[in-house]
C-alpha positions as CSV (number, residue, x, y, z in Angstrom):
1,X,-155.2,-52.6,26.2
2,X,-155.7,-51.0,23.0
3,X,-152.8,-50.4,20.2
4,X,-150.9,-47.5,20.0
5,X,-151.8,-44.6,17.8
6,X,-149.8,-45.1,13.9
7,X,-147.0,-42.8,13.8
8,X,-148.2,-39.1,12.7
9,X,-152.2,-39.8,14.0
10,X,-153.1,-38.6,17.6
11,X,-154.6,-41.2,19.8
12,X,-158.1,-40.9,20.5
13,X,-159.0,-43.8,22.4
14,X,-158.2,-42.6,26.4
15,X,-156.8,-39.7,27.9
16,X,-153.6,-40.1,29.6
17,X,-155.3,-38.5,32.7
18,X,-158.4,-38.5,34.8
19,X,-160.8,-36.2,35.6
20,X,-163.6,-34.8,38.0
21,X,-166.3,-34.8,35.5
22,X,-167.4,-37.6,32.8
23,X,-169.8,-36.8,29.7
24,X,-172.8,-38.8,29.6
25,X,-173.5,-40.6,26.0
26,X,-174.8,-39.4,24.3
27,X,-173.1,-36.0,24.5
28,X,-175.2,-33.3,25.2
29,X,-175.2,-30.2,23.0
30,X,-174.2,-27.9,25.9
31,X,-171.6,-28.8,27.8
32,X,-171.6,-25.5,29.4
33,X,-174.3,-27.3,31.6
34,X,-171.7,-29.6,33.1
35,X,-168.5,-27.7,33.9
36,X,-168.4,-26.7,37.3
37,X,-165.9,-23.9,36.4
38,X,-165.9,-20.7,33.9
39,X,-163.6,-20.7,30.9
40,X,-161.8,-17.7,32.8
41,X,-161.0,-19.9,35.7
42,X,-159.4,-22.7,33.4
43,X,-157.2,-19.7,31.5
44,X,-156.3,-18.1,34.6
45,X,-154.8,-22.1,35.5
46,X,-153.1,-22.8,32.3
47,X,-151.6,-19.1,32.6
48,X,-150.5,-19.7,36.2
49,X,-148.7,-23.3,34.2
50,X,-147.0,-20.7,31.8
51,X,-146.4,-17.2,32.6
52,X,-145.3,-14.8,30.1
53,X,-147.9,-16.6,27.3
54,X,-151.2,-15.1,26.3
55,X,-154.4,-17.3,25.8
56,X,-155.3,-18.1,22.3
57,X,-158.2,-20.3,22.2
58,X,-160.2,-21.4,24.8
59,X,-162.8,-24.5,24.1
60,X,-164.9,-26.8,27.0
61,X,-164.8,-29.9,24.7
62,X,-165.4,-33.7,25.3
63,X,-161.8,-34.9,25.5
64,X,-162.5,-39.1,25.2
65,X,-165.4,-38.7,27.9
66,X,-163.5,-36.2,30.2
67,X,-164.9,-32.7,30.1
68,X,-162.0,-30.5,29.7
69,X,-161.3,-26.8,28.9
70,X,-158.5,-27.1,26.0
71,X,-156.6,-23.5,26.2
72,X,-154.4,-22.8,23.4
73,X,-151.2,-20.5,24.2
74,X,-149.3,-17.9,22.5
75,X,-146.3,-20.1,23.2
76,X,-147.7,-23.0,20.6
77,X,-148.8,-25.2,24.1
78,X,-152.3,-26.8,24.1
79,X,-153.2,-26.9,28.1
80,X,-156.1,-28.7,29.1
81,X,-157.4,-28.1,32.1
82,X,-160.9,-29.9,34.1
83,X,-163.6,-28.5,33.7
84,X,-164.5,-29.9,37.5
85,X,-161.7,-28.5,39.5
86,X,-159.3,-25.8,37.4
87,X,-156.5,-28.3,38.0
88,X,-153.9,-29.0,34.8
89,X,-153.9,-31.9,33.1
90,X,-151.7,-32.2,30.2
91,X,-150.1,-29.9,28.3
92,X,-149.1,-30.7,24.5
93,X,-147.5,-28.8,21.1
94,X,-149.9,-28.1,18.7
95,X,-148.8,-29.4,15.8
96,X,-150.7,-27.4,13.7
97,X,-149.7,-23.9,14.7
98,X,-146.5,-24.4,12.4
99,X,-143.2,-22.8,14.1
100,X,-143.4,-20.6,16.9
101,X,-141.3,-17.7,15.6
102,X,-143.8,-17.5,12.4
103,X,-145.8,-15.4,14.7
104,X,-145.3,-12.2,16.7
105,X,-147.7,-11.0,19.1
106,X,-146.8,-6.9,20.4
């Protein structure tokens, strides 16, 4: 089992989670190519996990060999969701949004 992350430093060794789809090594450049889902479907999930918040961001990234759709919220929450099956994962702060009443969205 590897060491936990250092105090302050993300851990990027292995997801907390599993998922439907794993990214071959090396990583392709598109990784459009392997979700099974569109980016809509994964915001539409991560809104359904949070209503009232507005999508911020939405990346298909390689999340430690899982492909996942990271969508950021207007409520500071990182949401990823696989890129396989829509389903939520995890959700986490993002530390480096800074507070969430710095920002107002009309």
């Amino acid at each position: 089992m590897p060491p936990p992350a250092a105090p302050g430093q993300e851990s990027s060794l292995v997801p907390a989670y599993s998922c439907t789809i794993k990214v071959p090594e090396p990583e392709p450049a598109d990784l459009t190519s392997l979700a099974r889902i569109p980016a809509d479907t994964a915001m539409t999930a991560a809104l359904a996990a949070y209503p009232g918040s507005r999508v911020r961001k939405v990346e298909l990234e390689d999340d430690n060999g899982c492909l996942v759709y990271s969508v950021s919220l207007s409520n500071g929450l990182e949401v990823k969701v696989d890129a396989g099956n829509g389903q939520v994962l995890s959700t986490s702060s993002e530390p480096d949004e800074g507070p969430e009443m710095s920002e107002k969205e009309a």
